[in-house]
C-alpha positions as CSV (number, residue, x, y, z in Angstrom):
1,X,27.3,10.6,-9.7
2,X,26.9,13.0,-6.6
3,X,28.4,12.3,-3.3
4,X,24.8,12.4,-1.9
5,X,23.5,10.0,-4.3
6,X,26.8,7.7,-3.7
7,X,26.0,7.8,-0.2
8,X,23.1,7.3,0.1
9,X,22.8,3.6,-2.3
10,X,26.1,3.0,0.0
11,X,24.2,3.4,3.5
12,X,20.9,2.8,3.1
13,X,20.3,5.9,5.1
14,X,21.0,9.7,5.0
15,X,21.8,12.1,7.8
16,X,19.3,15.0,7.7
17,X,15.6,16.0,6.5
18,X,18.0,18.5,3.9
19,X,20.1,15.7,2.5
20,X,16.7,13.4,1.9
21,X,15.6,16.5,0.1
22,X,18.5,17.4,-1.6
23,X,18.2,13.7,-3.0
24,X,15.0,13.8,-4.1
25,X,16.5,17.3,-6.0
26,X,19.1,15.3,-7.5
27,X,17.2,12.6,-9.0
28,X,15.5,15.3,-11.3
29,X,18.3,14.1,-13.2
30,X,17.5,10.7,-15.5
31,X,21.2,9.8,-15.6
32,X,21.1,9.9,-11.5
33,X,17.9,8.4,-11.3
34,X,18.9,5.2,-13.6
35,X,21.5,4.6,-11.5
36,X,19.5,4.7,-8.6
37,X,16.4,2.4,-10.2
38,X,19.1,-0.4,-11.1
39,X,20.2,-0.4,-7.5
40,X,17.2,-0.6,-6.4
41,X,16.2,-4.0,-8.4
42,X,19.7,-5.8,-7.4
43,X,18.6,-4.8,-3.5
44,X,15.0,-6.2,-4.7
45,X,16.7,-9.3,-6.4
46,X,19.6,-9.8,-3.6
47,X,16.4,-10.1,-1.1
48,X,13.9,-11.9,-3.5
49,X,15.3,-13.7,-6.5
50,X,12.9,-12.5,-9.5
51,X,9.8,-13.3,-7.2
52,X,6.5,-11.2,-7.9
53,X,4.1,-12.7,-4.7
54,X,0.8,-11.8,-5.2
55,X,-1.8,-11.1,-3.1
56,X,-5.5,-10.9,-3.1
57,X,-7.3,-7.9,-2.5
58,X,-11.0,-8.1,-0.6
59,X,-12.4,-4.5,-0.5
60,X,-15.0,-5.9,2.1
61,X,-16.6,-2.3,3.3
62,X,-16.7,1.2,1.8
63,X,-18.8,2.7,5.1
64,X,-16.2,5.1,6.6
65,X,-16.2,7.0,9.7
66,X,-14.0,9.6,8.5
67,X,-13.4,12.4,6.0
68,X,-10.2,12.3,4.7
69,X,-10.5,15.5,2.1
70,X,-8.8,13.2,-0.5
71,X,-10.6,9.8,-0.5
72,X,-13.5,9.0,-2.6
73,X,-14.9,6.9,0.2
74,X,-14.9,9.4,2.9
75,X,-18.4,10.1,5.3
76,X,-19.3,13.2,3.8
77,X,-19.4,12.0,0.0
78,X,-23.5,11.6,-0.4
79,X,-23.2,10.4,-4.0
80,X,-21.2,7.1,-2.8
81,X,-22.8,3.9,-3.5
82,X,-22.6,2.5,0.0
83,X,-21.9,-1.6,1.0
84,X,-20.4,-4.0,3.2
85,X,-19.9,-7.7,2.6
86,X,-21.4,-10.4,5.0
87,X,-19.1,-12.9,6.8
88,X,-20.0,-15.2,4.6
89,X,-19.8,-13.1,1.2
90,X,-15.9,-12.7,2.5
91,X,-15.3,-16.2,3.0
92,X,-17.0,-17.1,-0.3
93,X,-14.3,-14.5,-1.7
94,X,-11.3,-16.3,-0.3
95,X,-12.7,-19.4,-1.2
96,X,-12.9,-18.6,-4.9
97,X,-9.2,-17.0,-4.5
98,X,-8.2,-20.3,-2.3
99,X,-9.0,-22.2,-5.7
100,X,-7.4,-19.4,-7.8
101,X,-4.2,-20.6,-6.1
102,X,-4.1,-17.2,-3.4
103,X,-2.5,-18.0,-0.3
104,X,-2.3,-14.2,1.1
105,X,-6.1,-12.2,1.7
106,X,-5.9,-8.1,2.0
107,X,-9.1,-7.7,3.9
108,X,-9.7,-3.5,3.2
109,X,-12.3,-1.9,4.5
110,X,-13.4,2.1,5.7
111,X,-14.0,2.4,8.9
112,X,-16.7,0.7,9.0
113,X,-17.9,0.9,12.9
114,X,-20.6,-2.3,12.0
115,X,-17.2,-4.4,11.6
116,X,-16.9,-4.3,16.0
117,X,-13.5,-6.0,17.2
118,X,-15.5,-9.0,18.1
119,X,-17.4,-9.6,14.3
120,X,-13.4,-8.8,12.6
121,X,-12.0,-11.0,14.9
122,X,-15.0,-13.8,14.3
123,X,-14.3,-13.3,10.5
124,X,-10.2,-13.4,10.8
125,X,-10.6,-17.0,12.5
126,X,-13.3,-18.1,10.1
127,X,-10.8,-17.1,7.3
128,X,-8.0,-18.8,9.1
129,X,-9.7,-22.5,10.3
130,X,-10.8,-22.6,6.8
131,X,-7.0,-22.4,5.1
132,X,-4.5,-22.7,7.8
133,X,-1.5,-22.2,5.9
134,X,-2.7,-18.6,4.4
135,X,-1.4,-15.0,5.6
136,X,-4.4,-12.6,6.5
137,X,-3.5,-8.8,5.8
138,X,-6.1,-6.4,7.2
139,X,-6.3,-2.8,6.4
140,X,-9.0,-1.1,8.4
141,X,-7.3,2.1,9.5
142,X,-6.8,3.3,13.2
143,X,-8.3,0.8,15.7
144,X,-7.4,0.5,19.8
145,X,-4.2,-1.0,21.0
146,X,-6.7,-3.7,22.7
147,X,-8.6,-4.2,19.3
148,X,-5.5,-5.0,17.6
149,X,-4.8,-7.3,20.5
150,X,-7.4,-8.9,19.4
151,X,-7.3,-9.1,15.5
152,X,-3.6,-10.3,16.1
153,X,-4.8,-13.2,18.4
154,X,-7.6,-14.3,15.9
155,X,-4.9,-14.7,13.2
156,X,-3.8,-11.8,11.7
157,X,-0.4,-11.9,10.0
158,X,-0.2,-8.2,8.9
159,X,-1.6,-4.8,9.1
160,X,-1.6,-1.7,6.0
161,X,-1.9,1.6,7.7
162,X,-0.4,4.1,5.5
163,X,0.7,7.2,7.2
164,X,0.3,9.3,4.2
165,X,2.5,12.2,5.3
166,X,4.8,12.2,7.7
167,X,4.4,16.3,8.1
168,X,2.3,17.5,11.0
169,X,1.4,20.7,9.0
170,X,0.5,18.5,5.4
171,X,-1.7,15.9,7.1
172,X,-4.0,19.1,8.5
173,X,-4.2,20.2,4.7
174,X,-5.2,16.1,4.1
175,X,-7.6,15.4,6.8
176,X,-10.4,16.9,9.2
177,X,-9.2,18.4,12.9
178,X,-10.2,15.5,14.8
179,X,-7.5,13.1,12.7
180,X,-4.2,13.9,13.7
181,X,-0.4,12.3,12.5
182,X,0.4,11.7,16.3
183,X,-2.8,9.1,16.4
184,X,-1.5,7.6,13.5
185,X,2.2,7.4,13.9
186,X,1.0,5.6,18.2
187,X,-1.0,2.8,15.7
188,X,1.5,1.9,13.5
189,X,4.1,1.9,16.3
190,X,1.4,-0.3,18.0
191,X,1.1,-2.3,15.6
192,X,4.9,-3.4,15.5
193,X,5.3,-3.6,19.0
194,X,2.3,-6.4,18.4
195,X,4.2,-8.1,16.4
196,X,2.3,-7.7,13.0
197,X,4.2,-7.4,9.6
198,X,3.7,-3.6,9.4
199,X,2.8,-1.4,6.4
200,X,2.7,2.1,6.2
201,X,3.0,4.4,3.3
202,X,2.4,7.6,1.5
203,X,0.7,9.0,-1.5
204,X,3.3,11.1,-4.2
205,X,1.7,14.5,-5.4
206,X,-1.0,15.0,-2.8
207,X,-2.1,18.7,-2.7
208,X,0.4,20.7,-0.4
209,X,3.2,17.9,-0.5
210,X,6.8,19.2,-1.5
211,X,10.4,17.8,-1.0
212,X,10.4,18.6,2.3
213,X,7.7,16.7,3.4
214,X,8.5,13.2,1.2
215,X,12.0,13.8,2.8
216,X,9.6,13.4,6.3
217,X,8.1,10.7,4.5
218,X,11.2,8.8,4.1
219,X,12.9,9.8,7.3
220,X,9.8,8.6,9.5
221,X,9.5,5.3,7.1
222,X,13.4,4.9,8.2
223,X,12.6,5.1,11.9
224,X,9.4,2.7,11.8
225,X,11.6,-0.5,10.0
226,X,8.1,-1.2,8.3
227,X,8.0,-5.1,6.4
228,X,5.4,-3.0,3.9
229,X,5.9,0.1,2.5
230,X,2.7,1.6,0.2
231,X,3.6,3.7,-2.3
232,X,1.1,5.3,-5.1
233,X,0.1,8.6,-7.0
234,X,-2.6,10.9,-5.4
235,X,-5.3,10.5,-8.1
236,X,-8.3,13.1,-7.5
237,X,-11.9,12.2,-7.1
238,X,-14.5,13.7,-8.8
239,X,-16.5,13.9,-5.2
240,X,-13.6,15.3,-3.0
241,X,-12.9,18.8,-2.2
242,X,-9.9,17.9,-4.1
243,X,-11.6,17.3,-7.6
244,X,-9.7,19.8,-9.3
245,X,-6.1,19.0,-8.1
246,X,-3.5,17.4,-10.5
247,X,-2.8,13.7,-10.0
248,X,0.7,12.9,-8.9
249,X,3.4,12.0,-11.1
250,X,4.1,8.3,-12.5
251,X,7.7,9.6,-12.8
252,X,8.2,11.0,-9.4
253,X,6.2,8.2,-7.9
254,X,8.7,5.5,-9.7
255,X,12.1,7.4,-8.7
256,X,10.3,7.3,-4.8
257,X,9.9,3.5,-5.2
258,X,13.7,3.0,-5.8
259,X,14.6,5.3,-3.1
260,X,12.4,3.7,-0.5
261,X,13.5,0.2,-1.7
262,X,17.0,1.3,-1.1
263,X,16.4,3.0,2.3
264,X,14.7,-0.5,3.5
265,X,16.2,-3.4,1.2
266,X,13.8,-6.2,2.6
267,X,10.8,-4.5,2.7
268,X,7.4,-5.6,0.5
269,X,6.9,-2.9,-1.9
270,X,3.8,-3.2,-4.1
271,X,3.4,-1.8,-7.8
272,X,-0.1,-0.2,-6.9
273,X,-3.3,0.0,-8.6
274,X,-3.1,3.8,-8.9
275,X,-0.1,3.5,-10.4
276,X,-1.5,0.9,-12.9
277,X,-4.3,3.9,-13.1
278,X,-2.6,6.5,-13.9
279,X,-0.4,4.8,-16.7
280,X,-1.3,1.7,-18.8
281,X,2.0,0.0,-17.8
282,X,2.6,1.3,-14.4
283,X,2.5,-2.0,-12.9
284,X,5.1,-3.2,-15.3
285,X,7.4,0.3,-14.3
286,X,6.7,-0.1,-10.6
287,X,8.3,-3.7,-10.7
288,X,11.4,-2.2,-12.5
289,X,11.8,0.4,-10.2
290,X,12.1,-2.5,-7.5
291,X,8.5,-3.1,-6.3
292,X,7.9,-6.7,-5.7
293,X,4.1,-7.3,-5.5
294,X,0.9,-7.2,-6.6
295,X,-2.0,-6.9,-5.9
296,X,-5.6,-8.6,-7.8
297,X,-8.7,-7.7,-6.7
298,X,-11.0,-10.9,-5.1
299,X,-13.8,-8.7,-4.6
300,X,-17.1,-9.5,-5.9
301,X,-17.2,-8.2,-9.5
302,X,-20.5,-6.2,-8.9
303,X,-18.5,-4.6,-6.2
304,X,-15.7,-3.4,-7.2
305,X,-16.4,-0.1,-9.1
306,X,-18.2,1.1,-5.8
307,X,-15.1,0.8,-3.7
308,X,-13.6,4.1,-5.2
309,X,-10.9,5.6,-3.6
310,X,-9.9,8.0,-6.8
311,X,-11.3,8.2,-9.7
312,X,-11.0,5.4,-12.2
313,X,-9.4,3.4,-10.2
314,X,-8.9,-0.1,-11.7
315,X,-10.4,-3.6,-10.7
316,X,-10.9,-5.1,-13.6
317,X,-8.7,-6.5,-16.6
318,X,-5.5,-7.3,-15.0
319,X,-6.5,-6.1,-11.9
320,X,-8.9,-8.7,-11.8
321,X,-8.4,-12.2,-9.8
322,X,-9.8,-13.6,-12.7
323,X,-7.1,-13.0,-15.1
324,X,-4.3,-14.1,-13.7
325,X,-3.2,-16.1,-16.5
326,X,-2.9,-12.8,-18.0
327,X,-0.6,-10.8,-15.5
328,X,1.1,-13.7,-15.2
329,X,2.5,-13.5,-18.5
330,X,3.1,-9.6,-18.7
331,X,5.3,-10.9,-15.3
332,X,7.0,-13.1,-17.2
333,X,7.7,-10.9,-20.2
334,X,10.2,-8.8,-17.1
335,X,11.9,-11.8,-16.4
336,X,9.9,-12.4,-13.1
337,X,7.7,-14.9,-12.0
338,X,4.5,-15.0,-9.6
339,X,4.9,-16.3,-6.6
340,X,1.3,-17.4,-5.1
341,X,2.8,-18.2,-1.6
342,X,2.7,-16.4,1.9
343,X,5.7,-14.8,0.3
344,X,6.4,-12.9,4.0
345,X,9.2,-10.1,4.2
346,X,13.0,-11.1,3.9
347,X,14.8,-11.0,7.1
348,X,16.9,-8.1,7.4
């Protein structure tokens, strides 16, 4: 094994933007990325036994005020079956997932500018007086330092706000001029300064991204001390400027979970549902490359095809609330377990 790749499982941490991308060169080779993967579930192990925690996904909104060049969802995308979920459609879906046995609700929206601070925050408490003892997770994209104020004081646990490239030069190839990383990067660090569990994140194989920008990735990812970290492939959609572009790679995409569970030991890393997309057992590969949650989809079922981020992008099956029985078993055939509780991040 490399020097580099010694290192690096040894620290935690590397020194330069060169030696991340270096890494990320050496790792091409299986017998250095093995080694890497099974450090990366006795990391996921020392900090969380063989528990999968599970949390249930609410896609609530799929109005959006921007138009990120990637997302199926974005404003200018005409052929998008539009719709939002009342208060009470939302409650009814953490009610059902409240039975299911769900303790933690992903409330994910666009953003939606009909969801004001004051109607989130209203539906936040509502969630909360009706099961005390549950995490609330919201992922709504870039609000106000004051709105998040806000959402926090409702009852909000934790915040997803993935970065998706820590490169000032990719993220104009990703997004529209008025979006910028700075604006981004202020909400996260606001977020953590608010005292949310924080998630950011980044999408593997998005048009323009090479080594040197996931070596960014990893370096910024370092610096925030996240509790989350999202990582999945870019999958194009058929409605994006993007249509024609490759999908990222399962492989790379694995060998970038193990890495970023080793740069931040304790942190919540999900096997995604683009992962789970883009290869019949990604979910199973994410949690041996030292991912430790999941993510079913609480959505209304006549809902779910119409929040779509990418295309194909799963909700039912396994994805599905519904059959947990089911996942729970494919779990078990890892040697892990689900874990329907809170299941917050490991000190560390």
């Amino acid at each position: 094994m490399t020097d580099l790749v010694e290192r690096f499982v040894k620290n935690h941490k590397l020194e330069n933007r060169e030696e991340y991308r270096e890494l990320l060169k050496h790792l091409e080779d299986p017998e250095a990325a093995e080694y890497v993967r099974v450090r990366a579930v006795k990391l996921r192990e020392r900090h969380y036994g063989r528990a999968v925690y599970v949390r249930g996904l609410i896609e609530f909104t799929n109005y959006c005020r921007n138009g990120c060049y990637y997302c199926g969802i974005n404003r200018e995308n005409q052929r998008a079956v539009r719709y939002r979920l009342t208060p009470e459609e939302i409650l009814e879906c953490c009610r059902q997932g409240w039975e299911l046995g769900f303790r933690t609700f992903v409330l994910q929206g666009g953003e939606d500018a009909w969801f004001t601070d004051e109607r989130l925050a209203e539906v936040v408490s509502s969630v909360k007086r009706a099961y005390p003892n549950c995490a609330v997770t919201l992922s709504v994209g870039e609000r106000s330092y004051e709105s998040y104020e806000k959402l926090k004081k409702a009852g909000a646990d934790r915040y997803l706000l993935r970065h998706e490239t820590a490169s000032e030069a990719h993220y104009a190839c990703l997004h529209p001029s008025e979006m910028s990383l700075a604006a981004r990067k202020q909400c996260l660090r606001s977020l953590k300064s608010l005292s949310y569990q924080t998630g950011a994140g980044f999408m593997v194989g998005s048009p323009g991204q090479t080594y040197d920008t996931l070596a960014q990735d990893l370096m910024f990812l370092k610096e925030l001390q996240p509790e989350m970290a999202g990582i999945g492939p870019f999958i194009p959609h058929q409605d994006t400027r993007f249509a024609d572009q490759r999908a990222g790679s399962a492989e790379l995409t694995l060998r970038l979970l193990s890495v970023v569970r080793i740069l931040l030991p304790a942190v919540l890393l999900p096997a995604t549902t683009a992962l789970g997309t883009l290869a019949a057992d990604g979910r199973e590969q994410g949690l041996a490359a030292g991912a430790n949650v999941v993510m079913p989809n609480l959505s209304p079922r006549n809902r779910r095809k119409h929040y779509a981020l990418y295309d194909n992008k799963l909700s039912e099956g396994e994805e599905a609330a519904e059959r947990l029985s089911a996942l729970a078993k494919r779990v078990k055939a890892l040697g892990y377990y689900l874990d329907m509780g809170r299941g917050d991040a490991a000190e560390i």
